[in-house]
Backbone as CSV, one residue per row, in Angstrom:
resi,resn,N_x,N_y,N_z,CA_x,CA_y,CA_z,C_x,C_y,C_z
1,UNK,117.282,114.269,74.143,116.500,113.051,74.310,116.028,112.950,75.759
2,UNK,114.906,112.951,75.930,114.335,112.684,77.202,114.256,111.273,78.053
3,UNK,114.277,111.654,79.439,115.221,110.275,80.040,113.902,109.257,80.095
4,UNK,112.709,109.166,79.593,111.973,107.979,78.830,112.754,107.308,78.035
5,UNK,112.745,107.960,77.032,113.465,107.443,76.266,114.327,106.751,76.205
6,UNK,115.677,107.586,76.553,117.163,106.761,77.035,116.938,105.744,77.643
7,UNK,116.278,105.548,79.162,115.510,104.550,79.714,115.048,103.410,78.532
8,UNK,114.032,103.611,77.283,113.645,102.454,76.770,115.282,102.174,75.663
9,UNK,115.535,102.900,75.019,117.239,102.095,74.849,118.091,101.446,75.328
10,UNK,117.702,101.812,76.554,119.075,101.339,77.489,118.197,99.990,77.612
11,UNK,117.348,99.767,78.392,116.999,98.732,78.967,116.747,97.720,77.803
12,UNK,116.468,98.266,76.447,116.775,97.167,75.463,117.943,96.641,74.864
13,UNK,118.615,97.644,75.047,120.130,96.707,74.893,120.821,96.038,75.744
14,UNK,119.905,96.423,77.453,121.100,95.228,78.446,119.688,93.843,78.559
15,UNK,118.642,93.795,77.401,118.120,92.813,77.326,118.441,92.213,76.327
16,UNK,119.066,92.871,74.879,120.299,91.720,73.728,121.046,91.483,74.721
17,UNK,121.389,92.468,75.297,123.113,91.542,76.010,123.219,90.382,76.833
18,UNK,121.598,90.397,77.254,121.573,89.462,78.182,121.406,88.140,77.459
19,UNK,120.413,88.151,76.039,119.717,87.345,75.231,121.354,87.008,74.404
20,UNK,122.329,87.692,74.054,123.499,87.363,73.290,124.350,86.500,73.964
21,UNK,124.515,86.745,75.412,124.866,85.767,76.589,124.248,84.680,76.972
22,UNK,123.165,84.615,76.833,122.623,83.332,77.406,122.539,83.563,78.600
23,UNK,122.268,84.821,79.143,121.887,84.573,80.974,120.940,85.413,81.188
24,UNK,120.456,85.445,82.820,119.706,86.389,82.826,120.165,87.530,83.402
25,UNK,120.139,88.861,83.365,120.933,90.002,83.603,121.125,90.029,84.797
26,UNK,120.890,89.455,85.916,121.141,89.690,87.026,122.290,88.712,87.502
27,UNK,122.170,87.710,86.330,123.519,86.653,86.847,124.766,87.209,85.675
28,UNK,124.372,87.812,84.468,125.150,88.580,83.920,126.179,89.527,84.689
29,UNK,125.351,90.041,85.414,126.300,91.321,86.201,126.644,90.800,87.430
30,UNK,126.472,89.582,87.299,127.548,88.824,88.366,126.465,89.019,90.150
31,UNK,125.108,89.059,90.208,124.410,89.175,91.177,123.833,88.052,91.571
32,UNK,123.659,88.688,93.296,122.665,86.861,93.497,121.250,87.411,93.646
33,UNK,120.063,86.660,94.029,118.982,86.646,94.087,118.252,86.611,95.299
34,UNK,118.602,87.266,96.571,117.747,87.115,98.029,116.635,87.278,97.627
35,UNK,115.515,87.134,98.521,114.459,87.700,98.295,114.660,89.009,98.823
36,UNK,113.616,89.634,97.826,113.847,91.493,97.917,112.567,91.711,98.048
37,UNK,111.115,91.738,99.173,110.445,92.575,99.561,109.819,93.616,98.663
38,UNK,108.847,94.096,97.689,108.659,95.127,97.200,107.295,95.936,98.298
39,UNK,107.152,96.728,98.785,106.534,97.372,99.118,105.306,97.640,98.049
40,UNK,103.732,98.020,98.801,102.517,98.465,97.748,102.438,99.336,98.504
41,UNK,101.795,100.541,97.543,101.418,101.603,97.565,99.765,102.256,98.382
42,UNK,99.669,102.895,99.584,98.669,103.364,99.456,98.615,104.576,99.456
43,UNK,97.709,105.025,98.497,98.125,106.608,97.870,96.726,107.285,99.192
44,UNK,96.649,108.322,98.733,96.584,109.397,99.261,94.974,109.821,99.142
45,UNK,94.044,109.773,100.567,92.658,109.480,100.440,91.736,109.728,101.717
46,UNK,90.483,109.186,102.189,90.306,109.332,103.059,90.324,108.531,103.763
47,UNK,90.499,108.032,105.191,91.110,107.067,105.917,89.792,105.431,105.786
48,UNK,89.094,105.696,104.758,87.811,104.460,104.696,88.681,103.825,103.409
49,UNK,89.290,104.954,102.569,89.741,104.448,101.226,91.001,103.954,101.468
50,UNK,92.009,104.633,102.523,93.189,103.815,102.737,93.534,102.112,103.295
51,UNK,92.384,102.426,104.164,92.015,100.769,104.579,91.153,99.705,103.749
52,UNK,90.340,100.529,103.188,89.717,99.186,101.836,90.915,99.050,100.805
53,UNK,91.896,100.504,100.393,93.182,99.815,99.441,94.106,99.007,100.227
54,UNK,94.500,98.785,101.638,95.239,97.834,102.101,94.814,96.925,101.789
55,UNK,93.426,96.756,102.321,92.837,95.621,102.563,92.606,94.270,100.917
56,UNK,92.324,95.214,100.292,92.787,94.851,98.794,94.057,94.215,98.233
57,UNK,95.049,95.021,98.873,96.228,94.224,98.478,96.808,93.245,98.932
58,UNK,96.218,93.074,100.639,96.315,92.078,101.086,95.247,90.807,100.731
59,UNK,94.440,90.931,100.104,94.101,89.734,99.448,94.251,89.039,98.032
60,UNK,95.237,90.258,97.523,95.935,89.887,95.956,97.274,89.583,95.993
61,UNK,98.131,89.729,97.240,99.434,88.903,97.600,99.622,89.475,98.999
62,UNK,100.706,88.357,98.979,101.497,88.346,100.191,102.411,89.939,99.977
63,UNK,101.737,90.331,101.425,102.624,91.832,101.199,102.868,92.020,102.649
64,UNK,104.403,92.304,102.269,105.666,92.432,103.265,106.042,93.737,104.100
65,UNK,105.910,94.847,103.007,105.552,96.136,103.264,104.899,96.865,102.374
66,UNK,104.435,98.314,103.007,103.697,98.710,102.696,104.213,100.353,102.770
67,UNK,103.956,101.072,101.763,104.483,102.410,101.326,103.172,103.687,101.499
68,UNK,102.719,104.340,102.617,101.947,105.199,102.804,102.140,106.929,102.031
69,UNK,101.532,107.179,100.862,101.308,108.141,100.233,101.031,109.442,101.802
70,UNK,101.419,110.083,102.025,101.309,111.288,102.674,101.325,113.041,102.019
71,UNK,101.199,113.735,103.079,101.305,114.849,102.209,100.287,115.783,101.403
72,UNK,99.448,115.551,102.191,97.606,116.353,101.810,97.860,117.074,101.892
73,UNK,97.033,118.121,101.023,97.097,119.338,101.168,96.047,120.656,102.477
74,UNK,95.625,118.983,103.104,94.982,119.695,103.863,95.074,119.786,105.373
75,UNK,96.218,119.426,105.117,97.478,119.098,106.368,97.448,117.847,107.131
76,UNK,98.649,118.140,107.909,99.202,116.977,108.602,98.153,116.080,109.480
77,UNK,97.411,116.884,109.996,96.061,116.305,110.493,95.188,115.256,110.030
78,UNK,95.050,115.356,108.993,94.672,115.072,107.662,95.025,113.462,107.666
79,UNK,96.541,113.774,107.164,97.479,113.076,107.485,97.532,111.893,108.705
80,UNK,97.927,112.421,109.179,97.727,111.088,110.888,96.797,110.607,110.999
81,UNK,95.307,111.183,110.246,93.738,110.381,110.789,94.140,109.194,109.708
82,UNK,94.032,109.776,108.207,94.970,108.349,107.861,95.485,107.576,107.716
83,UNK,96.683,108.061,108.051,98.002,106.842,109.038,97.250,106.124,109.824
84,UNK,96.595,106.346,110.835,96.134,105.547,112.107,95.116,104.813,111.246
85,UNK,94.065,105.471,110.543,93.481,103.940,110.055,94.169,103.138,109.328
86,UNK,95.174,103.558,108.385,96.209,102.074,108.208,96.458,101.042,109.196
87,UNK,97.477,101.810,110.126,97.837,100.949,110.967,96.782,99.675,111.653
88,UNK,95.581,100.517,111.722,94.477,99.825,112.114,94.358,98.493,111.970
89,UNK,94.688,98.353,110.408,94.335,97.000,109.390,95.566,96.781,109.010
90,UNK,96.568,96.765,109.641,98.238,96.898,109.125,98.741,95.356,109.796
91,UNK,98.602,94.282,109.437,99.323,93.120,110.008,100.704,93.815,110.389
92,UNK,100.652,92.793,111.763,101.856,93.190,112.679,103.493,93.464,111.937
93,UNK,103.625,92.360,111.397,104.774,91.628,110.436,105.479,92.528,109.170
94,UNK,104.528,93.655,108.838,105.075,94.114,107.743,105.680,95.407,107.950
95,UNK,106.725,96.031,107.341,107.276,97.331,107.139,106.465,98.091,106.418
96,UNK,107.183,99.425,106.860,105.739,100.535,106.818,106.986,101.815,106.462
97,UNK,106.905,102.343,105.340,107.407,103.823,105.140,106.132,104.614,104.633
98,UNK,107.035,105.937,104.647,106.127,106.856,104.101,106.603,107.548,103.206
99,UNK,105.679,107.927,102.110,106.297,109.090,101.000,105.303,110.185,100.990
100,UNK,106.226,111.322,101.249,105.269,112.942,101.693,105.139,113.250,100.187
101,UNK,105.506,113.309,99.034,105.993,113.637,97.681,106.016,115.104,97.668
102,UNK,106.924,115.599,98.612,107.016,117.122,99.170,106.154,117.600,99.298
103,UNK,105.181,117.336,100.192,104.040,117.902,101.026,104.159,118.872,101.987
104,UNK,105.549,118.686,102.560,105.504,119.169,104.088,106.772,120.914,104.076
105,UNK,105.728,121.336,105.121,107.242,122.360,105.357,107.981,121.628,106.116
106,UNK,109.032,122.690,106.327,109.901,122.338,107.914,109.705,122.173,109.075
107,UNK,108.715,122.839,109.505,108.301,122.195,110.957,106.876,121.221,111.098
108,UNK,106.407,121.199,110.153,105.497,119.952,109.649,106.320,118.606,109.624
109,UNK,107.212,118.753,108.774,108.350,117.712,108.571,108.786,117.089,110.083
110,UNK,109.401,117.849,110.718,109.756,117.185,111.949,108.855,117.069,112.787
111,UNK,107.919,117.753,112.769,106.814,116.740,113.442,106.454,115.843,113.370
112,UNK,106.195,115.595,111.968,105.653,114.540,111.382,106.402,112.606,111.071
113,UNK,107.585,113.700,111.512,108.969,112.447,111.392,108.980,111.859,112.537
114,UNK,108.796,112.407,113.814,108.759,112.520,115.274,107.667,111.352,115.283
115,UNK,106.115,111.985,115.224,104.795,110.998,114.695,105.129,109.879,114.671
116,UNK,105.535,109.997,113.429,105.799,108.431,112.524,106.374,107.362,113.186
117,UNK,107.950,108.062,113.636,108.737,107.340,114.376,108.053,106.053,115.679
118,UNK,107.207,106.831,116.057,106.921,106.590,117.147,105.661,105.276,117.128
119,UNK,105.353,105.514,115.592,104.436,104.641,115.060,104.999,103.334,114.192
120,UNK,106.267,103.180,113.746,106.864,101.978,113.588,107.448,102.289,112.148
121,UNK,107.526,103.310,111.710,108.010,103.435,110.184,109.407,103.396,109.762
122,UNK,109.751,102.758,108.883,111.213,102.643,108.730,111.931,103.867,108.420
123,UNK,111.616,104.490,107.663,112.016,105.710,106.615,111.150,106.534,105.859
124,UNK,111.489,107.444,106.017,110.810,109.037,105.254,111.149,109.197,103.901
125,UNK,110.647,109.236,102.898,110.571,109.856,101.801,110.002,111.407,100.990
126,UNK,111.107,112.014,100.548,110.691,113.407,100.175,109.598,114.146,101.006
127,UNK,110.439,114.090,102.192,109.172,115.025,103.157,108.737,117.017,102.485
128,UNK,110.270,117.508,102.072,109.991,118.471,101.970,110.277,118.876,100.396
129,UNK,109.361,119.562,99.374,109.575,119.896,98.281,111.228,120.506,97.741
130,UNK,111.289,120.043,96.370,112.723,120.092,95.855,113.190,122.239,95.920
131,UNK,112.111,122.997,96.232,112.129,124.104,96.139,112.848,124.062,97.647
132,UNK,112.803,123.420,98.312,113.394,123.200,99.899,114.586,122.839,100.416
133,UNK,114.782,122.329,99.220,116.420,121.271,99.050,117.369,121.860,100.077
134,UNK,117.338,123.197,100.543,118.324,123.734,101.613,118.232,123.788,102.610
135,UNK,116.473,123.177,102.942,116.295,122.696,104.313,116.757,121.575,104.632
136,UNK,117.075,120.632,104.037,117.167,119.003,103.848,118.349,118.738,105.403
137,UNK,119.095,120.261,105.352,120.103,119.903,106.350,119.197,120.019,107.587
138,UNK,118.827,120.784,108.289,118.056,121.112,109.183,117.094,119.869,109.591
139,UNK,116.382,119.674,108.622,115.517,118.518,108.700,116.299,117.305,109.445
140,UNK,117.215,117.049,108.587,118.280,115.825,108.966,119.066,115.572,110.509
141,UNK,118.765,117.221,110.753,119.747,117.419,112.274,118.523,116.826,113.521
142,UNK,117.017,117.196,113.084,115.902,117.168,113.945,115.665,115.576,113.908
143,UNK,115.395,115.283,112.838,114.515,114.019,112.368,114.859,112.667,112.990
144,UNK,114.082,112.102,113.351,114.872,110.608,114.074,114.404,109.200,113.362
145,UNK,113.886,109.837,112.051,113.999,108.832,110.730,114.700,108.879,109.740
146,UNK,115.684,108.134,109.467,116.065,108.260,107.795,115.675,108.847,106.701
147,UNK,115.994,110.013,106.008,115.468,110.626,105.156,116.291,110.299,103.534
148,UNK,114.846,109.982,102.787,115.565,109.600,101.626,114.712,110.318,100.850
149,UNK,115.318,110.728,99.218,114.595,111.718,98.645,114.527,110.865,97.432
150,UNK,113.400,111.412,96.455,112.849,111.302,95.360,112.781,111.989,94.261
151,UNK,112.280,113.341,94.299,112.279,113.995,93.880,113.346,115.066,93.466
152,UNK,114.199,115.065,94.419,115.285,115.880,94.352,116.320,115.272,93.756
153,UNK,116.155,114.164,93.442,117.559,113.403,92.900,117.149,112.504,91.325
154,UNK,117.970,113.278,90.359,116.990,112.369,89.176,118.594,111.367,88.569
155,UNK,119.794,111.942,88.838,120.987,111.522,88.476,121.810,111.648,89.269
156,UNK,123.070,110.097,89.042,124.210,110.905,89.927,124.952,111.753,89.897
157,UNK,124.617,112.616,88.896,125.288,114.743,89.221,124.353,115.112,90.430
158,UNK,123.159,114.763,90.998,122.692,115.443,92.449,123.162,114.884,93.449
159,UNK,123.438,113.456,93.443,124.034,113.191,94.416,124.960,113.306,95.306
160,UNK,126.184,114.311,95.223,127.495,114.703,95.848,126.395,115.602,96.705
161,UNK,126.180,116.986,96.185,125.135,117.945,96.683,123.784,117.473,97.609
162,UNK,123.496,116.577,97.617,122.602,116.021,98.626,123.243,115.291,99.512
163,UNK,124.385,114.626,99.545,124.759,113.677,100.505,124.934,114.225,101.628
164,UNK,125.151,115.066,102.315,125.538,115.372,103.511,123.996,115.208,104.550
165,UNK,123.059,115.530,103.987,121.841,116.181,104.563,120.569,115.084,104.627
166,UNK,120.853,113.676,104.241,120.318,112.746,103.531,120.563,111.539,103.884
167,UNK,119.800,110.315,104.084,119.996,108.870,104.441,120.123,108.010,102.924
168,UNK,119.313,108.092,102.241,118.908,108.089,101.449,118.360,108.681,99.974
169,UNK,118.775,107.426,98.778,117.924,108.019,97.841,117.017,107.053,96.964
170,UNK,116.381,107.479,95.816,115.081,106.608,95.351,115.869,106.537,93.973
171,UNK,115.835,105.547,93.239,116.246,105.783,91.767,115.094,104.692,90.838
172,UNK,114.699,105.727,89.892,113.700,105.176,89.211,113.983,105.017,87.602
173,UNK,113.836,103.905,87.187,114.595,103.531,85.375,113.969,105.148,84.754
174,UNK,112.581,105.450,84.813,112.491,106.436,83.668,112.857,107.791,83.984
175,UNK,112.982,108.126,85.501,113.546,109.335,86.099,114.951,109.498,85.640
176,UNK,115.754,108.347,85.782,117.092,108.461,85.789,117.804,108.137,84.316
177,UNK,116.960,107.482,83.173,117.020,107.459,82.177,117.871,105.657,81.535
178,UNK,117.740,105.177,82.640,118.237,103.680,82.040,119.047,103.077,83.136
179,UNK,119.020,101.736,82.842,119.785,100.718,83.655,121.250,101.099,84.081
180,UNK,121.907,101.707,83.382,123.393,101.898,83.268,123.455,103.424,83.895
181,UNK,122.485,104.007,83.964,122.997,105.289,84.705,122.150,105.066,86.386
182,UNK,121.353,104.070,86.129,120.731,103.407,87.794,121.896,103.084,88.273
183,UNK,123.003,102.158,87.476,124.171,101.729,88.572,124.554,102.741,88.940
184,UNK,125.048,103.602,88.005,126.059,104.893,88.591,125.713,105.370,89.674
185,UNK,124.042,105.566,89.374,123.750,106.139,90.817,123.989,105.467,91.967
186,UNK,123.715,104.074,92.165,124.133,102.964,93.415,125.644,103.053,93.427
187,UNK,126.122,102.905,92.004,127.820,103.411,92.717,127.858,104.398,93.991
188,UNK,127.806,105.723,93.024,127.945,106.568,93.722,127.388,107.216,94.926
189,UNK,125.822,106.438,95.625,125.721,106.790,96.612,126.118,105.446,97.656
190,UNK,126.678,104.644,96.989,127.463,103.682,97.762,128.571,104.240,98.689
191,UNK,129.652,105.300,97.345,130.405,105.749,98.125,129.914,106.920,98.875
192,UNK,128.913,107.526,98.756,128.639,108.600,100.295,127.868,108.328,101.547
193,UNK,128.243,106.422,101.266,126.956,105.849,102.492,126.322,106.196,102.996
194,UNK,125.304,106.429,101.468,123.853,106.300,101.076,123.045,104.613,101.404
195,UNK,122.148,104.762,101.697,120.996,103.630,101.411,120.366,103.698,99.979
196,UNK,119.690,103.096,99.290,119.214,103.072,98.138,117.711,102.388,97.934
197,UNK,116.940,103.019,97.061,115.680,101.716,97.028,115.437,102.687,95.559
198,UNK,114.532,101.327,94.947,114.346,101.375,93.668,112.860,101.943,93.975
199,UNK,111.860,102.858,93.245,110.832,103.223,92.918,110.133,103.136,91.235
200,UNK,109.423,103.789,91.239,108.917,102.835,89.470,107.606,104.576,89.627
201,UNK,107.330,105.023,88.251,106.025,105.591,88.108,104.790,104.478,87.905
202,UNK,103.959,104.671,86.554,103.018,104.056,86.503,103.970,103.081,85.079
203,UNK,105.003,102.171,85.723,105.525,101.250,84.562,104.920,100.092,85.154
204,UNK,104.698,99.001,83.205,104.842,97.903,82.938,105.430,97.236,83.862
205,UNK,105.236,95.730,83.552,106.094,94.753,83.940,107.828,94.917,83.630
206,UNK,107.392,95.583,82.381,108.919,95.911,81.951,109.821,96.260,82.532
207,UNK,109.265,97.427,82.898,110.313,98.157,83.935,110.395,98.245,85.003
208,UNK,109.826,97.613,85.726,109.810,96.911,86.937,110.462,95.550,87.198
209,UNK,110.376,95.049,85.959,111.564,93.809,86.143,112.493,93.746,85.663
210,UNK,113.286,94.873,84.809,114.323,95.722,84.472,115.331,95.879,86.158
211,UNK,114.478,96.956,86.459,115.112,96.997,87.750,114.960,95.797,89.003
212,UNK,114.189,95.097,89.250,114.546,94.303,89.825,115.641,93.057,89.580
213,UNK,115.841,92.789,88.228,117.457,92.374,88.051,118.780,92.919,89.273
214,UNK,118.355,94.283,89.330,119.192,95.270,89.959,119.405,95.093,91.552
215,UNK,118.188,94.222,92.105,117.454,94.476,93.481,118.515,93.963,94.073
216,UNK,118.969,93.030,94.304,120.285,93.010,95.534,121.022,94.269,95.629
217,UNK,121.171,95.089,94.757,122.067,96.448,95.025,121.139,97.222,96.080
218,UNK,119.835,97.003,96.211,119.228,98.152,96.674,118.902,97.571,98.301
219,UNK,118.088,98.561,98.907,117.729,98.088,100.298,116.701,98.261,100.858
220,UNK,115.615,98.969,99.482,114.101,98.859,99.530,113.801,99.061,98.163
221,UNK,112.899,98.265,98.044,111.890,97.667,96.777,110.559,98.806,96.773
222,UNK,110.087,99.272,96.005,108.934,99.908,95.733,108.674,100.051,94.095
223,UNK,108.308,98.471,93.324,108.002,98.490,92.151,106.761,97.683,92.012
224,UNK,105.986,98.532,91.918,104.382,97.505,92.534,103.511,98.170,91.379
225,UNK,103.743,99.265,90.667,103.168,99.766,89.693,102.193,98.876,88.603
226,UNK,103.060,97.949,88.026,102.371,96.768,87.229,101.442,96.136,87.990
227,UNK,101.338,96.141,89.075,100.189,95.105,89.692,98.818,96.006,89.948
228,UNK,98.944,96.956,89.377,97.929,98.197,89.428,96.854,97.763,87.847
229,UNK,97.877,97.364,87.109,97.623,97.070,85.835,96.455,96.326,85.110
230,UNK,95.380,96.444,84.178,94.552,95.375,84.067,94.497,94.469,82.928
231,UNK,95.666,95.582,82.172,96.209,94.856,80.872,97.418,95.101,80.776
232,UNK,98.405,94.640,81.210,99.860,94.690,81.233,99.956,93.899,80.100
233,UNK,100.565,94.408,79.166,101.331,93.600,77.911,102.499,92.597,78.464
234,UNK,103.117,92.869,79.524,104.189,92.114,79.387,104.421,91.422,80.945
235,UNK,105.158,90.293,80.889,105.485,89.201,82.225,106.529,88.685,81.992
236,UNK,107.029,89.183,83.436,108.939,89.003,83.875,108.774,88.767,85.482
237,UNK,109.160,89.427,86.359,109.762,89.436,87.575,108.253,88.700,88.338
238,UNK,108.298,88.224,88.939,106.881,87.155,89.727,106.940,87.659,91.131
239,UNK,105.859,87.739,91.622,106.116,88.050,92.980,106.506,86.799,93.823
240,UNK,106.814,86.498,94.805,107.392,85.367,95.491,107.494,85.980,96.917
241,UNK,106.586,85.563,98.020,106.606,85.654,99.276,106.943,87.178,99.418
242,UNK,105.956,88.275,98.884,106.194,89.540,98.631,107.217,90.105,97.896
243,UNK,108.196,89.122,97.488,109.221,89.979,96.840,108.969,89.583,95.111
244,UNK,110.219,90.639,94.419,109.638,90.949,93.044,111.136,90.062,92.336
245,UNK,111.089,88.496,91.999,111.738,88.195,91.443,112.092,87.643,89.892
246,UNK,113.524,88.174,89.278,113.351,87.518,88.277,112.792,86.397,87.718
247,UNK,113.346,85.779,86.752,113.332,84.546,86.053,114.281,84.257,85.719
248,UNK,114.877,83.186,85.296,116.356,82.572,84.899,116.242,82.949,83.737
249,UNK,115.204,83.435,82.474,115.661,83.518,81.278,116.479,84.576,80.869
250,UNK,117.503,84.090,79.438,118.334,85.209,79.200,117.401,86.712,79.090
251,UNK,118.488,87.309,79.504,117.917,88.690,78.581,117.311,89.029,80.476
252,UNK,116.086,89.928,79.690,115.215,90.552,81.243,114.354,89.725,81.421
253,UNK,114.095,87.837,80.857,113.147,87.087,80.579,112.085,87.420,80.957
254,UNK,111.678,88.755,79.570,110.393,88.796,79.349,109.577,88.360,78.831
255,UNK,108.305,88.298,78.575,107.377,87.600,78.302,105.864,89.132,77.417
256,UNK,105.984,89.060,76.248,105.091,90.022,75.583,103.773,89.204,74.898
257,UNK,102.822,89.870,75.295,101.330,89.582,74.598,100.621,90.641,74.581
258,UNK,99.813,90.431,73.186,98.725,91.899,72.692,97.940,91.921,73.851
259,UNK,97.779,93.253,73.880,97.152,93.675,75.356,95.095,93.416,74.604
């Protein structure tokens, strides 16, 4: 069974459980509700298109941070003319990572970490492809950003094997295959003090407010996928002063209509 799948089982049965309880899953599992920040996405373009997609999202909400797609194939160069026109149009106030989605070699990587640093970014994401995974140490010894991976980590069986080399990891409901194996993973990179942040592909409301039930466990938000959407069937988690919060209703208080 493919971890879609498991993912849509799972997350429908800790939405009976929630609906059989009478709560909403996040007060179910005994959590509170800070505000949690979700980061938007600007993917990967030429530096006219990165600043008209900021500029876009900053007039469809309040956005707190902001998640820079990196990792062209036409190098790092490439790269930084980009970055800098972000920053350009980047209100002062907001957090700024980057995701390479293994773009980079090894000495691209620490350059590029070096760069960044120097430009205000919190944390690195999958700088170097999962075919690389044995650079991850090296990287980690140079780098003077937090490195958290994506790609390389789909369950907590990778996690022991990555911890040494690593700040961080990303856990995503359909990568990892459901709500109940997302904790495991926050267990367990709890105990190799790990950082954690939730990521999302191209999901629904669903699953984006699936995991944000979850969001106090984590320590970056990147579930912005649904707001990409022009017919989302379904409404749960609301944005609120950039962040992605539940609803008090039992269950994942969702909300379904024909698209």
């Amino acid at each position: 069974m493919g971890s879609a799948v498991r993912a849509a089982v799972d997350t429908a049965l800790h939405d009976w459980l929630g609906k059989r309880a009478g709560l909403p899953l996040w007060q179910l599992l005994g959590l509170e509700l800070p505000p949690r920040p979700t980061s938007v996405t600007i993917g990967i373009g030429t530096p006219e298109q990165a600043q008209k997609r900021l500029q876009d999202w900053l007039q469809q909400i309040e956005v707190k941070a902001v998640k820079v797609k990196l990792g062209s194939p036409q190098g790092i160069a490439v790269d930084q003319a980009m970055f800098d026109a972000v920053l350009k149009v980047l209100p002062s106030s907001v957090d700024l990572s980057v995701d390479a989605n293994g773009g980079w070699n090894l000495p691209d990587a620490v350059d590029m970490a070096m760069w960044l640093a120097d430009r205000g970014v919190t944390y690195l994401e999958q700088p170097l492809s999962v075919e690389a995974d044995e650079l991850l140490s090296k990287l980690h010894q140079q780098a003077p950003l937090p490195i958290f991976v994506d790609e390389s980590c789909f369950t907590s069986r990778d996690i022991p094997r990555l911890a040494a080399d690593i700040d961080g990891i990303n856990i995503k409901l359909m990568k990892c295959g459901g709500l109940k194996e997302a904790m495991r993973m926050i267990y367990t990179a709890q105990t190799h003090g790990l950082k954690i942040m939730f990521g999302c592909y191209s999901n629904t409301a669903l699953g984006n407010t699936a995991m944000a039930h979850l969001s106090p466990l984590a320590h970056h938000l990147d579930l912005d996928s649904h707001l990409n959407l022009k017919n989302d069937p379904f409404a749960g988690a609301a944005i609120v002063n950039g962040a992605l919060v539940p609803n008090h209703l039992p269950g994942l208080g969702l909300a379904y209509h024909a698209a």
